[in-house]
C-alpha positions in Angstrom: 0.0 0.0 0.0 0.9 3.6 -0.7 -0.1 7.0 1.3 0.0 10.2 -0.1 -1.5 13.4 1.1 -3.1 14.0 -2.1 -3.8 11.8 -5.4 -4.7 12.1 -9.2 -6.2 9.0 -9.7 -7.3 10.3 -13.5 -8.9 12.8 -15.2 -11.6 14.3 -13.1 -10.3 12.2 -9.8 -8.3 14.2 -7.4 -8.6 13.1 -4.0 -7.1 14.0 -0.4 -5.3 11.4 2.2 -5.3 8.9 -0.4 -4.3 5.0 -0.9 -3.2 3.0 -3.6 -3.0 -1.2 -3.2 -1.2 -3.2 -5.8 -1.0 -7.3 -5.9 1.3 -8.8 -7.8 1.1 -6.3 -10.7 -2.4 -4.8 -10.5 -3.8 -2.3 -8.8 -6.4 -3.5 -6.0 -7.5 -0.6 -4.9 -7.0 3.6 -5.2 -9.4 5.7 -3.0 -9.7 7.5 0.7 -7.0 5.6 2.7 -9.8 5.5 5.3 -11.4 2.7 2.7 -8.4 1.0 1.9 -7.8 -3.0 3.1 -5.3 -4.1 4.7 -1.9 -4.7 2.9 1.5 -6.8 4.0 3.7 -3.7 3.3 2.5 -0.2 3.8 4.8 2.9 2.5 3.6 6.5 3.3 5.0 9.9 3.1 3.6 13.7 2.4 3.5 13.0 -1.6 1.5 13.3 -4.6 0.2 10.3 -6.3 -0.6 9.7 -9.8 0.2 6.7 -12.3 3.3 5.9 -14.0 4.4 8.0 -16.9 3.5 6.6 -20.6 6.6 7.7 -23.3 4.8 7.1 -26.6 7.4 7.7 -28.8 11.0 6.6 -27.5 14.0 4.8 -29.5 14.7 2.5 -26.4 18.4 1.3 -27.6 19.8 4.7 -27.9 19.1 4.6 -24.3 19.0 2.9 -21.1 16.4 1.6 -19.5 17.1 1.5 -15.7 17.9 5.6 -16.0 14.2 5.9 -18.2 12.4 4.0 -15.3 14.5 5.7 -12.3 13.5 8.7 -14.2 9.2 8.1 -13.7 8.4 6.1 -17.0 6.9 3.1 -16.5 6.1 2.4 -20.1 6.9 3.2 -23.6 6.7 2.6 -27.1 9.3 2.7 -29.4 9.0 3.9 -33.3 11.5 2.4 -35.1 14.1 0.0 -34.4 15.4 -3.3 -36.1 12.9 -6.0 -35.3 15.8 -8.7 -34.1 16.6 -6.3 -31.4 13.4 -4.2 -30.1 11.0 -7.3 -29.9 13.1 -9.5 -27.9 14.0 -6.6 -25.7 9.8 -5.6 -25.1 9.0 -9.3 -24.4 11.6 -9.4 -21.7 10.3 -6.2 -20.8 7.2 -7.7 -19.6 8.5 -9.3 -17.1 8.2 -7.6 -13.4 12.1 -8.3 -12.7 13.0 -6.5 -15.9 15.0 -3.3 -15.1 13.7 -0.8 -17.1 10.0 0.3 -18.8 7.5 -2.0 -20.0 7.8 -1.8 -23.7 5.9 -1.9 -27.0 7.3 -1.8 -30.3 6.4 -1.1 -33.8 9.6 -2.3 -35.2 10.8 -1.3 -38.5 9.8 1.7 -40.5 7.7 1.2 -44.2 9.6 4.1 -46.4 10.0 4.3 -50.0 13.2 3.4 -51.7 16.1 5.4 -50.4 13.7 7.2 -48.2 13.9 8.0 -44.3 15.3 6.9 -42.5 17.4 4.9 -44.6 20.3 7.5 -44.7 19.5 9.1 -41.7 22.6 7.3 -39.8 21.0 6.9 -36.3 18.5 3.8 -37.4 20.4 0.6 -36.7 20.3 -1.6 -40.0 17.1 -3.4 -40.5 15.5 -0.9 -39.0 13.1 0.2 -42.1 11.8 -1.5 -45.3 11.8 -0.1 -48.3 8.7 -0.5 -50.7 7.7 0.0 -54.5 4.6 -0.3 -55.2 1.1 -1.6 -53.4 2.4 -5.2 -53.4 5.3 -4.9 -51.6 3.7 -2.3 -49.0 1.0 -4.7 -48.4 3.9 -7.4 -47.8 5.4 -5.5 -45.4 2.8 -4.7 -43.4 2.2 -8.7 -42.9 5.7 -9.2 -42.4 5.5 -6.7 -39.7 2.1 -7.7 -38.2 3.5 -11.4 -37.8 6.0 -9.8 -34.9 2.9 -8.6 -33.3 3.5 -4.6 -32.9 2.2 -1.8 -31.5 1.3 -0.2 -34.6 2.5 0.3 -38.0 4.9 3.4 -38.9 5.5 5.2 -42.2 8.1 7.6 -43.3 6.6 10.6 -45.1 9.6 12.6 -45.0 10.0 14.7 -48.1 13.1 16.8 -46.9 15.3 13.4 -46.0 14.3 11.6 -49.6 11.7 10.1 -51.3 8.3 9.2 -49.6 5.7 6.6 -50.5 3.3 7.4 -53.5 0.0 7.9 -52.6 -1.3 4.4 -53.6 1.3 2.7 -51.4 0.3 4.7 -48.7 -3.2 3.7 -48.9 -2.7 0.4 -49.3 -0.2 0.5 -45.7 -3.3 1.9 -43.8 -6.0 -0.8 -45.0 -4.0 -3.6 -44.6 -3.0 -2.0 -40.4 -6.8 -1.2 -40.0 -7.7 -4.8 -41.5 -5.4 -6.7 -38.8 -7.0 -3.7 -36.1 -3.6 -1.6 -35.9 -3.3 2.0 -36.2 -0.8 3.8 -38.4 1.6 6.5 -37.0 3.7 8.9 -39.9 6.7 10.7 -39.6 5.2 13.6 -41.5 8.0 16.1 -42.6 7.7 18.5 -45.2 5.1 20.7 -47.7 1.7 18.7 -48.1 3.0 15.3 -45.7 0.5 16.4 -43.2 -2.7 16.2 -45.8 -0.8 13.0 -47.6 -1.5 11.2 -43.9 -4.9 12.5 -43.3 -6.2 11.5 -46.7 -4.6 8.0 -46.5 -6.3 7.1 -43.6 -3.0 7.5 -41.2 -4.4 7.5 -37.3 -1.1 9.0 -35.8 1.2 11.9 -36.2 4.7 10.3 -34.8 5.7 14.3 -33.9 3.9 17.3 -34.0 4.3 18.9 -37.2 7.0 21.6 -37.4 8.0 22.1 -40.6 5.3 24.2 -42.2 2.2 26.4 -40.0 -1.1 24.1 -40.9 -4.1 25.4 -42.4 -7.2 26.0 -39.7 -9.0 23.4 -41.8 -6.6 20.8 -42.2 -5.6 21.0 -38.0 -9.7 20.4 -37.7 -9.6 17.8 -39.6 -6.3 16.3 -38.3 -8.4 16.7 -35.1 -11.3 15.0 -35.7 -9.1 12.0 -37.1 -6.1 11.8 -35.6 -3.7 12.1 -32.5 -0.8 13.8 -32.2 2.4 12.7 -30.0 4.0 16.0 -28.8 7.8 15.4 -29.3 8.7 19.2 -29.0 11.7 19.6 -27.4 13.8 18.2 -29.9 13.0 21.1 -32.2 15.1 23.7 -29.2 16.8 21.5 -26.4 15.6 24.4 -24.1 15.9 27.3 -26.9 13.4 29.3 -28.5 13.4 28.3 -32.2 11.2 29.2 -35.3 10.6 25.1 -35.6 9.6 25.3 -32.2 6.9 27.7 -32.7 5.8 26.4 -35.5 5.3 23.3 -33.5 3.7 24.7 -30.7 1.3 26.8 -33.2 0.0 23.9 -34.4 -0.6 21.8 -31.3 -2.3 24.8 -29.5 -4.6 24.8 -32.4 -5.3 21.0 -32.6 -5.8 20.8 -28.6 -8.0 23.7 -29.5 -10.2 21.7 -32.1 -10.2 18.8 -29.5 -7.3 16.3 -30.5 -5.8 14.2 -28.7 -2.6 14.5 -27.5 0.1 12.1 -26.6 3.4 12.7 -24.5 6.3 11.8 -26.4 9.8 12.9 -26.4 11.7 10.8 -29.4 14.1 10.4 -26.4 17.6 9.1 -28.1 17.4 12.2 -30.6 19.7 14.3 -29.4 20.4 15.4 -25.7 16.9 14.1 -24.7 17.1 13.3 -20.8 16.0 9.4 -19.6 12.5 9.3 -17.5 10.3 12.0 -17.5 11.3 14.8 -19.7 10.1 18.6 -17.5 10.4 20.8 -20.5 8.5 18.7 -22.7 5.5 19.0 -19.8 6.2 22.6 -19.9 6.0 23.0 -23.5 2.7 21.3 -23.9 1.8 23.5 -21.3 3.0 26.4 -23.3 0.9 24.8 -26.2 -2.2 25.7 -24.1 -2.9 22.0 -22.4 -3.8 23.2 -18.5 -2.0 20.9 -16.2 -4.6 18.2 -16.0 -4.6 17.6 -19.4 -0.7 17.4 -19.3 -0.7 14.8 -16.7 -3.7 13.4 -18.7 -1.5 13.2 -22.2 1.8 11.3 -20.1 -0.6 8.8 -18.9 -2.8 5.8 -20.1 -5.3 4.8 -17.6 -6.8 5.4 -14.5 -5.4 4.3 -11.0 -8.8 2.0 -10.3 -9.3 -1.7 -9.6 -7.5 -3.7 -12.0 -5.4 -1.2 -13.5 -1.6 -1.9 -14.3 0.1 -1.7 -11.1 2.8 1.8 -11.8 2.2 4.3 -9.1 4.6 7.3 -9.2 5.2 9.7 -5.9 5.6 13.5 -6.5 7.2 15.7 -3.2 4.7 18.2 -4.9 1.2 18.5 -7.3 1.9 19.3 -10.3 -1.2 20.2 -11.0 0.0 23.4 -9.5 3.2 23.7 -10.5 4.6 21.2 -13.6 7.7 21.8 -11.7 7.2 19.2 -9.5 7.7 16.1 -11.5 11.6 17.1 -11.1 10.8 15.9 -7.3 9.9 12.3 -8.0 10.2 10.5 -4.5 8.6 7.0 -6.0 8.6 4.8 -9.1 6.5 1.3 -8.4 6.1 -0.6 -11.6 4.3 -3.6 -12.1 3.8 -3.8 -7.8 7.8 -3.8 -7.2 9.7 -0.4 -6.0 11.4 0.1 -8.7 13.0 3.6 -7.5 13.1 5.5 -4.3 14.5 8.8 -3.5 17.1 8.9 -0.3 
């Protein structure tokens, strides 16, 4: 059992003197502590509960996994790594005694010949395939689905070489919905945002940054889509014009009603392990209010049967975002997997 002075058990759900139960790896119980049964091990302290931190779009090998779940993620997903590598790693990673986040994987991305990231040179080998025509797209797309991934993801990178044609596309995006998977794009460049929509992609892999989007077309995206946030790679703490571009178009989409994901493409660049503060901060910056921050780094409720990741905050950051730099807890899957000194 956990004790907390206050809890964010979910959107809508903030309670005082709280409790949260896990056995084995599922939550029993998350309510009044007054209501709470009896459990064999009981920690307590004057902290903030909420559940473990989701990282939607990670590149898991180009980091390490003890620092990412020392660091308040309990989960993530990584877009785009060599299959032989990344699904191994996330079936080991379901495993309570595993030392890092629980992950998914997508595994390799479907780009055109020669396209990204295929001469991007931080993609291990085998980490794309490279399609012509609707035949072979539809071929990958089994070959893929046989690993059993997260999703599907496509390259539509027009500034890094050549992207899929339109039919290709397509054809990628009813094959994923026919074997119930969703479709996330690397959208970069003129037009790649309206190429996605109009295929029937369900995912933006990073908020687009490259170009301001039309009112209609962020409606639309809106209506359609979600986004995964990703922003401080475009300024590592700076102010940029890719940056505001970025946050132009996120502000906009929240706006319209999207939904949006916390990502941080951590292993791009000087992207910090666990959770990432300025990325909270810029989607605050984007307009989310803190609620819907904590509500876009996190993917369910802390309720009966829920997975058992309970983080510990020395403050709310529902006040102040600040105060996920004071984790004091990480419990994933039941165990303590981190605990401040």
């Amino acid at each position: 059992m956990v004790q907390g002075a206050a809890a964010w058990l979910g959107p809508g759900r903030l309670i005082e003197d709280p409790a949260v139960v896990v056995r084995g790896s599922r939550v029993t119980y998350a309510g009044p502590a007054a209501g709470a049964p009896e459990a064999d091990e009981e920690l307590a302290g004057d902290w903030f509960l909420m559940p473990g931190v989701i990282d939607h779009h990670v590149h898991i090998r180009l980091s390490e996994p003890p620092a990412v779940l020392a660091g308040g993620v309990t989960s993530v997903r990584d877009l785009g790594w060599a299959p032989d590598e990344i699904f191994p790693l996330a079936d080991i990673s379901q495993a309570t005694d595993f030392d890092g986040p629980a992950i998914a994987a997508v595994g390799q991305f479907i780009t055109a010949v020669g396209g990204y990231p295929s001469r991007a040179g931080w993609c291990a080998p085998g980490g794309w395939i490279e399609v012509r025509g609707t035949e072979e797209a539809t071929a990958a797309v089994e070959q893929i689905v046989a690993l059993d991934p997260a999703a599907i993801k496509v390259a539509l990178n027009a500034e890094a070489g050549p992207t899929l044609a339109d039919a290709e596309l397509v054809a990628v995006c009813d094959v994923a919905h026919a074997r119930g998977l969703r479709v996330a794009a690397h959208v970069q460049g003129h037009g790649q945002t309206e190429r996605a929509l109009g295929a029937g992609v369900d995912e933006l892999a990073h908020t687009p940054w490259t170009e301001r989007l039309s009112d209609e077309l962020v409606a639309s995206v809106a209506r359609r889509m979600s986004i995964c946030s990703t922003l401080d790679i475009h300024s590592y703490g700076r102010r940029t014009p890719q940056l505001d571009t970025a946050l132009d178009n996120l502000r906009r989409f929240a706006e319209a009603g999207g939904r949006v994901r916390y990502g941080t493409d951590l292993g791009n660049g000087p992207i910090p392990p666990g959770i990432h503060l300025r990325e909270a901060l810029h989607l605050a910056n984007a307009g989310l209010s803190p609620e819907a921050v904590l509500t876009a780094m996190t993917g369910w409720r802390l309720r009966d049967g829920a997975p058992g990741d309970v983080l510990a905050l020395g403050a709310n950051p529902l006040e102040d975002l600040r105060a996920f730099a004071g984790l004091r807890l990480v419990i994933r899957s039941g165990r303590v997997s981190h605990r401040a000194r």
